[in-house]
PDBQT receptor file of N, H, CA, C and O in Angstrom, charges set to zero:
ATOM      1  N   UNK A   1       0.857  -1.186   0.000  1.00  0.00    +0.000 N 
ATOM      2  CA  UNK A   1       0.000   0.000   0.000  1.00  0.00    +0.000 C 
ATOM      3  C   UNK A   1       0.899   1.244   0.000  1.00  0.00    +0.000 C 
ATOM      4  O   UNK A   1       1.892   1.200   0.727  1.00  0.00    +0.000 OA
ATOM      5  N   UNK A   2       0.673   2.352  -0.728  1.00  0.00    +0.000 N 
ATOM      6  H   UNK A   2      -0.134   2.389  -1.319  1.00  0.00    +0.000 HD
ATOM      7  CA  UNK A   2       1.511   3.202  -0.754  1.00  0.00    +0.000 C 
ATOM      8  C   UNK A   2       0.983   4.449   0.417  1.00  0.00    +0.000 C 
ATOM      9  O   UNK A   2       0.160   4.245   1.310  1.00  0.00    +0.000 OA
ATOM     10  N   UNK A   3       1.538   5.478   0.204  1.00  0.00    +0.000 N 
ATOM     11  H   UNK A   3       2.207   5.643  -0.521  1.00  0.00    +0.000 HD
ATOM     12  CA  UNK A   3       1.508   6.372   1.053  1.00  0.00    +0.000 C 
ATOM     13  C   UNK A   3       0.009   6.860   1.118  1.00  0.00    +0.000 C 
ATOM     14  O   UNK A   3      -0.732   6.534   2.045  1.00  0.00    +0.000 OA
ATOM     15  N   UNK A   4      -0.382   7.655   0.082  1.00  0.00    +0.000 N 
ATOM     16  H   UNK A   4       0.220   7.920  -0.671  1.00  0.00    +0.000 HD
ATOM     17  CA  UNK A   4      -1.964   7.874  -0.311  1.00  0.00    +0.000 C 
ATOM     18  C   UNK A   4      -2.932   6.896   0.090  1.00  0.00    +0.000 C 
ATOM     19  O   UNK A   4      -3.832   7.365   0.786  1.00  0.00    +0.000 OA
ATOM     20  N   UNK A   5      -2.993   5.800  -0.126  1.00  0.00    +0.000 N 
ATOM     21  H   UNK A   5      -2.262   5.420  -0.692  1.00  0.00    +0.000 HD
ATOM     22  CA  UNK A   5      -3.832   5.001   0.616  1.00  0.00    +0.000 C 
ATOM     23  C   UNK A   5      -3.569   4.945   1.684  1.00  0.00    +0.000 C 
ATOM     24  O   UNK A   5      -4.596   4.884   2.360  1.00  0.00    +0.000 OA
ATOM     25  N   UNK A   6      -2.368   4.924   2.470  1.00  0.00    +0.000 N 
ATOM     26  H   UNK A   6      -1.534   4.974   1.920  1.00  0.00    +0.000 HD
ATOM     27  CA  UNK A   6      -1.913   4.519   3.957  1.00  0.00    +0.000 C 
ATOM     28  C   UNK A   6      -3.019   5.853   4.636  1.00  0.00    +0.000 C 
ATOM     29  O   UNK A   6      -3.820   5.672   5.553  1.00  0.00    +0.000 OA
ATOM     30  N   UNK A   7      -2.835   6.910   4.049  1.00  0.00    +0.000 N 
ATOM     31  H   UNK A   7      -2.184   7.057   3.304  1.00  0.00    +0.000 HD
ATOM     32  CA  UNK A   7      -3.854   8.487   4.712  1.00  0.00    +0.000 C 
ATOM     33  C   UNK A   7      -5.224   8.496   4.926  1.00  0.00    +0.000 C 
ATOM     34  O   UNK A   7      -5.903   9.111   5.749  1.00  0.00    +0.000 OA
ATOM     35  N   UNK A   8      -5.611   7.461   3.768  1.00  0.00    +0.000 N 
ATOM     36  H   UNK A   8      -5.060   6.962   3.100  1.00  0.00    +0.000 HD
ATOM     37  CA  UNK A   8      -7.238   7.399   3.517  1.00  0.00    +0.000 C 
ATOM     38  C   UNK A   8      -7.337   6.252   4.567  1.00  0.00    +0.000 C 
ATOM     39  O   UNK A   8      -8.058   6.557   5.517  1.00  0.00    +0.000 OA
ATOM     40  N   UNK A   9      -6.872   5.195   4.621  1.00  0.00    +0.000 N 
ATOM     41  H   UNK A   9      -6.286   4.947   3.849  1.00  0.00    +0.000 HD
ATOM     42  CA  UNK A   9      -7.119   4.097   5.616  1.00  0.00    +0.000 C 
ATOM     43  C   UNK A   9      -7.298   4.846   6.646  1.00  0.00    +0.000 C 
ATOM     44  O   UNK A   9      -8.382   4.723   7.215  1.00  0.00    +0.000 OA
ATOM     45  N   UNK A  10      -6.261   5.883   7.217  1.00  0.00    +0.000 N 
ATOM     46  H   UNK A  10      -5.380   5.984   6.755  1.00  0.00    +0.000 HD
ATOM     47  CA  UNK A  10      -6.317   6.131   8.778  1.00  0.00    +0.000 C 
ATOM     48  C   UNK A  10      -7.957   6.575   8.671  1.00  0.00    +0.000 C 
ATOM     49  O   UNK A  10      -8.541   6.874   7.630  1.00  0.00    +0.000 OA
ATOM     50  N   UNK A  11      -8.504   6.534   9.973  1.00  0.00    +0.000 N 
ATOM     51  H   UNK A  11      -8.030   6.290  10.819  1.00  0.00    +0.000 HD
ATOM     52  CA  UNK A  11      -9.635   7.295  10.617  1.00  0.00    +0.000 C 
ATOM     53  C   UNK A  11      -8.865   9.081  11.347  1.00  0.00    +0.000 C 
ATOM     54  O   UNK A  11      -7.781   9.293  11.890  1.00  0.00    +0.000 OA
ATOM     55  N   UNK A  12      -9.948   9.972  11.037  1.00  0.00    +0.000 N 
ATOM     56  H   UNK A  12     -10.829   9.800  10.596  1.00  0.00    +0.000 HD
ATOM     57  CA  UNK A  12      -9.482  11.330  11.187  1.00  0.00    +0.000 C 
ATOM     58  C   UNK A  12      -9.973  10.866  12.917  1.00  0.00    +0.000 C 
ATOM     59  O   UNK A  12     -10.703  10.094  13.537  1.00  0.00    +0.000 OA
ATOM     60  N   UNK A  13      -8.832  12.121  13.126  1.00  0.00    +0.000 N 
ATOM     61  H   UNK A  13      -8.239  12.749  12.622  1.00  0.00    +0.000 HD
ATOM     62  CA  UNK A  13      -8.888  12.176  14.673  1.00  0.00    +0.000 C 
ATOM     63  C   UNK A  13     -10.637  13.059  14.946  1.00  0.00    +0.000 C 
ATOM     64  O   UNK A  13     -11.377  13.793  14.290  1.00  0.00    +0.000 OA
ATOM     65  N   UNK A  14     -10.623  12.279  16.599  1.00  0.00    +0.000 N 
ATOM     66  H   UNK A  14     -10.022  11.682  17.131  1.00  0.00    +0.000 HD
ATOM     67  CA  UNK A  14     -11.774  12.672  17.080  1.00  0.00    +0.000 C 
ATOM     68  C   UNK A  14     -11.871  13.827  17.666  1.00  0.00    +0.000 C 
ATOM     69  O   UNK A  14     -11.066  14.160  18.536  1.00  0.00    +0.000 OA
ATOM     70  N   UNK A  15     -13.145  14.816  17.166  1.00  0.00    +0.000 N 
ATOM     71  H   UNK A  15     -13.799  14.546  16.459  1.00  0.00    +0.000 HD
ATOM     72  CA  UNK A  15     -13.722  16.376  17.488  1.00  0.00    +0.000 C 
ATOM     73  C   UNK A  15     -14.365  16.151  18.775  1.00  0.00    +0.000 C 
ATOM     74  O   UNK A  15     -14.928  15.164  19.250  1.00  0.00    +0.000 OA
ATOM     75  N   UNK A  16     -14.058  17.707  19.362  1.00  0.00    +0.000 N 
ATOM     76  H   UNK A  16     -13.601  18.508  18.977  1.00  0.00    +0.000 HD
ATOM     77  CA  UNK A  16     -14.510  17.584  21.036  1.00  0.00    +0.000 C 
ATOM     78  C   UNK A  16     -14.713  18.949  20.783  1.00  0.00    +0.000 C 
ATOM     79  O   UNK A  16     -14.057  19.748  20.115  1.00  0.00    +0.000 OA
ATOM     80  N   UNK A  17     -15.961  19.094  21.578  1.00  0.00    +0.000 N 
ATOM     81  H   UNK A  17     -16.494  18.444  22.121  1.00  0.00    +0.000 HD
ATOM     82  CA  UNK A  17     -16.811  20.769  21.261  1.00  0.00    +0.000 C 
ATOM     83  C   UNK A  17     -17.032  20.938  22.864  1.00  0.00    +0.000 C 
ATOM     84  O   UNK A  17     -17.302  20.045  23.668  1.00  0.00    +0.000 OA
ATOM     85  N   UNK A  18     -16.840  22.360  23.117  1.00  0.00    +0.000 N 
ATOM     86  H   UNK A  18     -16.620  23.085  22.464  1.00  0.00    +0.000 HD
ATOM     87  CA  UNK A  18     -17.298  23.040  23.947  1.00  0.00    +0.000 C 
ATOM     88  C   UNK A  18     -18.813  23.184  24.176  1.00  0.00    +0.000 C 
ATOM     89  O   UNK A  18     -19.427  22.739  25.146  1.00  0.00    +0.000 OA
ATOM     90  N   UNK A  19     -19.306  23.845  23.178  1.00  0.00    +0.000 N 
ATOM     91  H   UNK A  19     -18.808  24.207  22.390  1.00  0.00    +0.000 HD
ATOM     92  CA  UNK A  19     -20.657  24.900  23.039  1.00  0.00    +0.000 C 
ATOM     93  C   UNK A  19     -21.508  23.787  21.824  1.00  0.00    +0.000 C 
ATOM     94  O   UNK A  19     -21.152  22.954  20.990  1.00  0.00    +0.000 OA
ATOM     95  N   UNK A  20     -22.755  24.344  22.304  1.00  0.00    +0.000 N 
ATOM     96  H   UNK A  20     -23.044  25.021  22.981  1.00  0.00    +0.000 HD
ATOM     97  CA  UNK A  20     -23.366  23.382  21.513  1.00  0.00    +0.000 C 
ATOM     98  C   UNK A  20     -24.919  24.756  21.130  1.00  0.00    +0.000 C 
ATOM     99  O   UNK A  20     -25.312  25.757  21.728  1.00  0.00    +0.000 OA
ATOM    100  N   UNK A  21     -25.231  24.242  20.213  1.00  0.00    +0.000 N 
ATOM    101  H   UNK A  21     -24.912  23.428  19.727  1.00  0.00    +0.000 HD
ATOM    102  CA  UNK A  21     -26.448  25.510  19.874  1.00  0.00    +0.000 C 
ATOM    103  C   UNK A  21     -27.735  25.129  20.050  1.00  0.00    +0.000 C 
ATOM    104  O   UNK A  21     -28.048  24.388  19.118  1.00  0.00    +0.000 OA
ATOM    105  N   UNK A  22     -28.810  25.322  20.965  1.00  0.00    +0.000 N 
ATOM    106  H   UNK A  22     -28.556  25.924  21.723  1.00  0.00    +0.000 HD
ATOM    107  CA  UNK A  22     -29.911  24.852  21.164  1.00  0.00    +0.000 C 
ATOM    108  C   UNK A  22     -31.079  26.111  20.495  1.00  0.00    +0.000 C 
ATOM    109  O   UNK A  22     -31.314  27.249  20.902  1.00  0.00    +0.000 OA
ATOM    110  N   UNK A  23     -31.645  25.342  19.326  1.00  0.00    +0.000 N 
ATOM    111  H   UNK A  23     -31.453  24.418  18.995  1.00  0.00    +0.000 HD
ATOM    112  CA  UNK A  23     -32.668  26.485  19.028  1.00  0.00    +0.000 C 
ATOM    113  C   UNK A  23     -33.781  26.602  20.050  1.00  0.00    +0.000 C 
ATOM    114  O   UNK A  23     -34.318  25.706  20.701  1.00  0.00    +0.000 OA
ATOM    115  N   UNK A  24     -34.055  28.191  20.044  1.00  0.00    +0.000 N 
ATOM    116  H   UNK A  24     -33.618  28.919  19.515  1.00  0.00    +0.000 HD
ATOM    117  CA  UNK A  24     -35.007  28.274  21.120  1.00  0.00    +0.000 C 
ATOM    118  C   UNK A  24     -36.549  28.051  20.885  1.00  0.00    +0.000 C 
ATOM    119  O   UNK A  24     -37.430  28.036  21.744  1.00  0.00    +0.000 OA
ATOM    120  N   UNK A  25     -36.717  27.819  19.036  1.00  0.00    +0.000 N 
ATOM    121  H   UNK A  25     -36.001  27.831  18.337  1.00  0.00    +0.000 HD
ATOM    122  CA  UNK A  25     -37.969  27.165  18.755  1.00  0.00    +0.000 C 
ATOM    123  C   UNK A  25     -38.381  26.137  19.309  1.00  0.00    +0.000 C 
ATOM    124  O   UNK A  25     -39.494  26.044  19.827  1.00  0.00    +0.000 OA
ATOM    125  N   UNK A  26     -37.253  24.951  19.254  1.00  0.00    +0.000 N 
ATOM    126  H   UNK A  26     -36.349  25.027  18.834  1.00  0.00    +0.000 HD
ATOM    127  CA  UNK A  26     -37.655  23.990  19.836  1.00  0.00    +0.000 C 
ATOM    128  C   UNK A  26     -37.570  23.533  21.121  1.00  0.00    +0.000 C 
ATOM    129  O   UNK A  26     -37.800  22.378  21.480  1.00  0.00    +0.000 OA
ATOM    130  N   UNK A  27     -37.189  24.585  21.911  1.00  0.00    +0.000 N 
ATOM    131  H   UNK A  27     -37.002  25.524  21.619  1.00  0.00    +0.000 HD
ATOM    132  CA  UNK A  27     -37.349  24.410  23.692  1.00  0.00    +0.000 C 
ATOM    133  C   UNK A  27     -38.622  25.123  23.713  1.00  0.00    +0.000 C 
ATOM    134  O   UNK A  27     -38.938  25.380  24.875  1.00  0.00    +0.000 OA
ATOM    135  N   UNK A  28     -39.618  25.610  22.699  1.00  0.00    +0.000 N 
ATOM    136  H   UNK A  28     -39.361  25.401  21.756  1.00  0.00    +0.000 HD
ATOM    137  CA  UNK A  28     -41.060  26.039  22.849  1.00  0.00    +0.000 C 
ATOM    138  C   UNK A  28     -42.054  24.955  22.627  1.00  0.00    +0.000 C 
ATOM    139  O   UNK A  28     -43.256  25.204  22.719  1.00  0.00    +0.000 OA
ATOM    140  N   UNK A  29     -41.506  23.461  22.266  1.00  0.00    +0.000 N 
ATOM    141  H   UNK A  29     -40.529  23.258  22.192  1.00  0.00    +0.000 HD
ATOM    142  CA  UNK A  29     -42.224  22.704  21.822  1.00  0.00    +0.000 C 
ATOM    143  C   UNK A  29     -42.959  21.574  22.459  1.00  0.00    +0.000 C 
ATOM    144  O   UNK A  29     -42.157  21.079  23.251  1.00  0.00    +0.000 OA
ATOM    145  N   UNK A  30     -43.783  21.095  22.496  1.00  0.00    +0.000 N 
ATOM    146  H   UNK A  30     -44.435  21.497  21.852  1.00  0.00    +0.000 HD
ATOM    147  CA  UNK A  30     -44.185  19.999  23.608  1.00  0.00    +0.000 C 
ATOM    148  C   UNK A  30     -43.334  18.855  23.663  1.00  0.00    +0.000 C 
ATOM    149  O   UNK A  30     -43.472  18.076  24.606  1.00  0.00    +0.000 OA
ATOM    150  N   UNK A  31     -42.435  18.634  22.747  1.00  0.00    +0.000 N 
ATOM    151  H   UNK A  31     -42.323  19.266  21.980  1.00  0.00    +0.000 HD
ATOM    152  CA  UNK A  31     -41.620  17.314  23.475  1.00  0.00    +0.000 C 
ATOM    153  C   UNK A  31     -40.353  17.660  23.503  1.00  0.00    +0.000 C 
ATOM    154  O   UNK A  31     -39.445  16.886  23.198  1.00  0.00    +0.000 OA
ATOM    155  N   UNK A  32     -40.154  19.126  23.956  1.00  0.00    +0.000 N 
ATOM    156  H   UNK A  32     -40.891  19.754  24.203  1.00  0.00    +0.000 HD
ATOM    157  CA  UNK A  32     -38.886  19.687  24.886  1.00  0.00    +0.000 C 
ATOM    158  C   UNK A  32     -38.536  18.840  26.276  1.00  0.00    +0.000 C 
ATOM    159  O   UNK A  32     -39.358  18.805  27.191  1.00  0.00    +0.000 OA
ATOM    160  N   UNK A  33     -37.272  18.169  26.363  1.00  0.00    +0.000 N 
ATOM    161  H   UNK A  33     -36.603  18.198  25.620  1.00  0.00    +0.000 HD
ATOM    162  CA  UNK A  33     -36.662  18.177  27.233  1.00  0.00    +0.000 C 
ATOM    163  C   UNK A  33     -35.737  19.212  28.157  1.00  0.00    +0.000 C 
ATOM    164  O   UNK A  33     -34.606  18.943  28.561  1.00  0.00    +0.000 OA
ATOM    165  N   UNK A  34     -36.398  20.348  28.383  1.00  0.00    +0.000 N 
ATOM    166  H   UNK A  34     -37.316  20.567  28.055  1.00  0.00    +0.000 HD
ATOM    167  CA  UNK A  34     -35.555  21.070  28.668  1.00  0.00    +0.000 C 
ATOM    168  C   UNK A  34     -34.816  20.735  30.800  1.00  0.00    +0.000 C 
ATOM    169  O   UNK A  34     -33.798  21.010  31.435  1.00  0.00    +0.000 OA
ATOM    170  N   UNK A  35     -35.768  20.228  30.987  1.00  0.00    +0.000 N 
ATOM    171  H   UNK A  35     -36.595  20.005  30.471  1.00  0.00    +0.000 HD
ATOM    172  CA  UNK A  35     -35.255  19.438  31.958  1.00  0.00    +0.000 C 
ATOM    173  C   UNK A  35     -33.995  18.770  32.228  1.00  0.00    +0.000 C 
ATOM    174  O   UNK A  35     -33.548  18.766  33.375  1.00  0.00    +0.000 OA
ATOM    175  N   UNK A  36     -33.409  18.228  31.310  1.00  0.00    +0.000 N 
ATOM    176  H   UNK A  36     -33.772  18.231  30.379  1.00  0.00    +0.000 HD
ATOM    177  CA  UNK A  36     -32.177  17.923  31.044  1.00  0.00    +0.000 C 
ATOM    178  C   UNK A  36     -31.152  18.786  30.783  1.00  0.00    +0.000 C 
ATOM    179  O   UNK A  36     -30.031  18.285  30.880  1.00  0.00    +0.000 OA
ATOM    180  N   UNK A  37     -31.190  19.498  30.596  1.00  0.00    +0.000 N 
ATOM    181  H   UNK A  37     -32.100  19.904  30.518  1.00  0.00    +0.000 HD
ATOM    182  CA  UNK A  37     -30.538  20.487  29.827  1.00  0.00    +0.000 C 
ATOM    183  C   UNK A  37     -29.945  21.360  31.489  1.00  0.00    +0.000 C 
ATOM    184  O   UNK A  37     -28.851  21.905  31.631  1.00  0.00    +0.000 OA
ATOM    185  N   UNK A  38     -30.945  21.258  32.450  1.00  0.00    +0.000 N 
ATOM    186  H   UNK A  38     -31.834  20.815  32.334  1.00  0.00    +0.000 HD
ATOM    187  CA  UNK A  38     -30.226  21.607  33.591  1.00  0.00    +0.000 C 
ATOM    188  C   UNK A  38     -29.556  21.068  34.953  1.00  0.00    +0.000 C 
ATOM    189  O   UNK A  38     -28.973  21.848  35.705  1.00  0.00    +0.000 OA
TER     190      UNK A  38
């Protein structure tokens, strides 16, 4: 296997987020969990 394939084989490293975006439409909605959320 050459180099180019050796890159595509790997798996990309894993994303880690701070902040996350909650629309506030749907914390107006009846099957809001917003309960969780605190």
């Amino acid at each position: 296997m050459d180099d180019a394939a050796a890159e595509l084989a790997e798996e990309p490293p894993a994303r880690h987020y701070r902040t996350i975006w909650i629309s506030d439409i749907h914390l107006g909605t009846k099957d809001c969990k917003a309960e969780y959320l605190l």
